[in-house]
C-alpha positions in Angstrom: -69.3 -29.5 -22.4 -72.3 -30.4 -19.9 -70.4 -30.5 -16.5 -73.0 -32.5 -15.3 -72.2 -36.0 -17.4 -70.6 -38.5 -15.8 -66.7 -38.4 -15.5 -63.8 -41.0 -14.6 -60.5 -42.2 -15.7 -59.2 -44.7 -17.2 -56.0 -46.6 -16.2 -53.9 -48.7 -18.0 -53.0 -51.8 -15.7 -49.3 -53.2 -16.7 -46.5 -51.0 -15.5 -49.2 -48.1 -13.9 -51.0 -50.2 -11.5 -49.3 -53.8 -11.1 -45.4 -53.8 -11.2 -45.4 -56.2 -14.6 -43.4 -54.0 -17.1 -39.8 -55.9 -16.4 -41.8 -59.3 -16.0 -43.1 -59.1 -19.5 -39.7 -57.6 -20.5 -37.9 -60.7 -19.5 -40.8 -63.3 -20.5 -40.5 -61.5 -24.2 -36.4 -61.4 -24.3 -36.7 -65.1 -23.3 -39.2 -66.2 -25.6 -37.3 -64.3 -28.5 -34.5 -66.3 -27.6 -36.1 -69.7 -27.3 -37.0 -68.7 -30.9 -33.3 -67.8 -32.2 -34.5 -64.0 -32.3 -32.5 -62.7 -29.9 -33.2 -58.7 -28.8 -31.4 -56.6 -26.1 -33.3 -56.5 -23.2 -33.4 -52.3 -23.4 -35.1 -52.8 -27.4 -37.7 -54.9 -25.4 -38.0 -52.4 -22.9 -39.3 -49.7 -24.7 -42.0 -51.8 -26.6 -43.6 -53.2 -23.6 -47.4 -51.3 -23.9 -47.7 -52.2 -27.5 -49.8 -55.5 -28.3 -48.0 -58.3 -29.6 -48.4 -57.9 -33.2 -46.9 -54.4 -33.4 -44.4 -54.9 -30.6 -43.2 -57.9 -33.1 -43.5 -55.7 -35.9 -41.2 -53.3 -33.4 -38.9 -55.6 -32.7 -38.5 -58.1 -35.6 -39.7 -55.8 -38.4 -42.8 -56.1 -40.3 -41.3 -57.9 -42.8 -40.3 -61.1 -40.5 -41.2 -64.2 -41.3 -44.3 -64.8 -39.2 -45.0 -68.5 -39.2 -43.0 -68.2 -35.5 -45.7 -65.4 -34.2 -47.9 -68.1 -32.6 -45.1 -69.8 -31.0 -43.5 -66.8 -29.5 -46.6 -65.4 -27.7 -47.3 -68.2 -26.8 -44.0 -68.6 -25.1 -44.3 -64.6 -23.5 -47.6 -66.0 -21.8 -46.2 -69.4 -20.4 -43.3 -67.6 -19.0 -45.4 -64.3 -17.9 -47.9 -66.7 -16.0 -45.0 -68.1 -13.8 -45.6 -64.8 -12.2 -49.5 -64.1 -11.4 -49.6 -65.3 -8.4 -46.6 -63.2 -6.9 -47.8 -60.2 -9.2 -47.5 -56.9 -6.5 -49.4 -53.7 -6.8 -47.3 -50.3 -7.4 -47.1 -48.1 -4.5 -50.5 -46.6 -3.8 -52.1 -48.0 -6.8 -55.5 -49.5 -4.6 -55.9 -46.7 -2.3 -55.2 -44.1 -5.9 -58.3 -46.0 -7.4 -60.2 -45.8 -4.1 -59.9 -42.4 -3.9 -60.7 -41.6 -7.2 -64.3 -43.6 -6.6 -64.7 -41.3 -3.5 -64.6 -38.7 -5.2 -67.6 -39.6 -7.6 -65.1 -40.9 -10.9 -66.2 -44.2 -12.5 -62.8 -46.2 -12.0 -62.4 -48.0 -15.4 -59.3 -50.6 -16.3 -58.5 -49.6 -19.5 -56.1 -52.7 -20.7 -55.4 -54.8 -23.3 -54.3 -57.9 -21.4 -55.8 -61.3 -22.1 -58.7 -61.9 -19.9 -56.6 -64.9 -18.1 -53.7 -62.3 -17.2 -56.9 -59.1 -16.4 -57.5 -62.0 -13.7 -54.9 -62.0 -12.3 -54.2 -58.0 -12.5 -57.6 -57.7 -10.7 -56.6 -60.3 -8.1 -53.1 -58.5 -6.9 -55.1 -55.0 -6.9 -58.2 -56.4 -4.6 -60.5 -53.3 -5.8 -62.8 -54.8 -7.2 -65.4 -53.2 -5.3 -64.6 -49.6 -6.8 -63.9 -50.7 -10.3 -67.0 -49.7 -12.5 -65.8 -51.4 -16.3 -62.8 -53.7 -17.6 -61.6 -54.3 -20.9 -59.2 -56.8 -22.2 -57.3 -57.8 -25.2 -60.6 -59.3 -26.6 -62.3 -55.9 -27.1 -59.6 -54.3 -29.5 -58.7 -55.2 -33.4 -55.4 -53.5 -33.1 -53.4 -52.5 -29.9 -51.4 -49.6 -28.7 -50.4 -47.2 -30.2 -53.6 -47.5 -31.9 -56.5 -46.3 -29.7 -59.0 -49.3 -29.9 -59.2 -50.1 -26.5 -60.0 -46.9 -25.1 -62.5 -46.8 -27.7 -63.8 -49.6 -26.3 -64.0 -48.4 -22.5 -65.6 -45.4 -23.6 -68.6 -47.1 -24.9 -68.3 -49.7 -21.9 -68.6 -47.3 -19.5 -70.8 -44.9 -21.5 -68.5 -41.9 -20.8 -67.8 -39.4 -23.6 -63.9 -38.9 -24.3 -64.4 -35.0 -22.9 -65.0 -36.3 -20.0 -62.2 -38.8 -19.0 -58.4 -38.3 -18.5 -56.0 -41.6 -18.9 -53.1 -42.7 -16.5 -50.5 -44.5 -18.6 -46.5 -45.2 -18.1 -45.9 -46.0 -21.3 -45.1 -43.0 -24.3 -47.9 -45.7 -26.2 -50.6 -44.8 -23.7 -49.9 -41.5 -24.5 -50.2 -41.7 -28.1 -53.3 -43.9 -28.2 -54.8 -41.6 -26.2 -54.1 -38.2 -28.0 -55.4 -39.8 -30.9 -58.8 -39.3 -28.8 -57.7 -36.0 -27.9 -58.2 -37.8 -24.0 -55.8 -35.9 -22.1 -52.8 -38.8 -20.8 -51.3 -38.6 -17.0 -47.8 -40.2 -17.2 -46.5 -42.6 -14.2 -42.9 -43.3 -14.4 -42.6 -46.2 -12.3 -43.1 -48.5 -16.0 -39.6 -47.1 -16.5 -40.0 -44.7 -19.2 -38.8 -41.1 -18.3 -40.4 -37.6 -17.6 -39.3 -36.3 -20.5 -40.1 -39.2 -23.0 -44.3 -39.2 -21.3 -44.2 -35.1 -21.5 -42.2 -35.1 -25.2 -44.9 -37.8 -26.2 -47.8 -35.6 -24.9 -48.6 -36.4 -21.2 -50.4 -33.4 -19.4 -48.4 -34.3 -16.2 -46.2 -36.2 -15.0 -45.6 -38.2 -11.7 -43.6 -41.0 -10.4 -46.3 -43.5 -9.3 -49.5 -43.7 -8.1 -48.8 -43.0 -4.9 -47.3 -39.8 -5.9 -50.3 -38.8 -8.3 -52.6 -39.9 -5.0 -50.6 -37.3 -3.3 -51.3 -34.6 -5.3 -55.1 -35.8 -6.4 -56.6 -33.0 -5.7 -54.6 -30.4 -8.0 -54.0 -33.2 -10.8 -55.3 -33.4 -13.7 -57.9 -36.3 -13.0 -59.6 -34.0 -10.6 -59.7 -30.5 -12.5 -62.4 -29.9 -14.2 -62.0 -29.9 -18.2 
């Protein structure tokens, strides 16, 4: 590997950088039950990073009925946009992606939000100054677990995958991005646990991004590969 290439890392947004994960819980367990699909909250939980075709696949099955697909993301966003403009960084998210520029890293968003709801991610960070590429929603075929979007960041940015590590909170991030053999930093402030990131793959482990700022300079975002 040439040393001298560009590096950087890519973040996931929801539930690594912006507190969202229990917002889109609740906007999902309320549009399932406008829809007479009820799910426990904790099943909708643990699907929040997926996309919203396989997290219905996830929840419902893939054999559901989907004539009510439309209707029920379309229900997620109404109820999920109630919320942008109180949307609140996770503790030390800016200043993590700050420091990372200062040290040389192209900062990319890696995320497959609609570009409406990347809007309003980018507004509650206020970094827009250090962040070098953004995806969204519209640059993927298939979401998470599937690894389209970081695909798509790494020929946005024009890094090569040896070059890039990817800070997730979700054991989906993970998966996506071993599938790209780009090593995944776990953040358990999306509320899944050490042990389901590191059982799922993650190189390391920390409990936000203030606490991976904390210990930057011995991470895995700042080690050479």
């Amino acid at each position: 590997m040439r040393t001298d290439e560009p590096a950087g890392v890519f973040f996931d947004v929801d539930g690594t950088l912006v507190d969202t994960t229990y917002l889109h819980t609740v906007s999902w367990w309320e549009a399932l039950r406008q829809t007479d699909q009820p799910v426990p909250m904790a099943m909708v939980h643990r699907s929040i990073g997926m996309g919203s075709d396989k997290l219905l696949d996830h929840l419902l099955g893939p054999e559901r009925d989907r004539d009510a697909d439309t209707k029920l993301r379309d229900a997620h966003d109404t109820l999920y946009a109630e919320y942008w403009e109180r949307l609140t960084p996770l503790p030390g998210a800016a200043d993590l992606l700050r420091a990372c520029a200062e040290r040389g890293l192209r900062v990319v968003l890696a995320t497959s939000a609609s570009e409406p709801e990347v809007d309003a991610l980018r507004r509650a960070l206020g970094v827009d100054d250090v962040i070098d590429t953004v995806t969204s929603s519209a640059d993927a075929k298939q979401s998470k677990p599937a690894p389209d979007i970081l695909v798509a960041a790494l020929e946005q940015s024009g890094l090569a995958a040896e070059r890039v590590v990817f800070v997730g909170d979700s054991v989906w991030d993970v998966v996506a991005a071993g599938k790209l053999n780009i090593p995944c930093v776990g953040l358990t402030c999306g509320g899944t646990s050490r042990g389901e990131l590191a059982g799922a793959g993650a190189v390391a482990v920390y409990e936000d991004p203030a606490a991976l700022l904390g210990e930057l300079a011995d991470s895995p975002l700042t080690r050479p590969r």
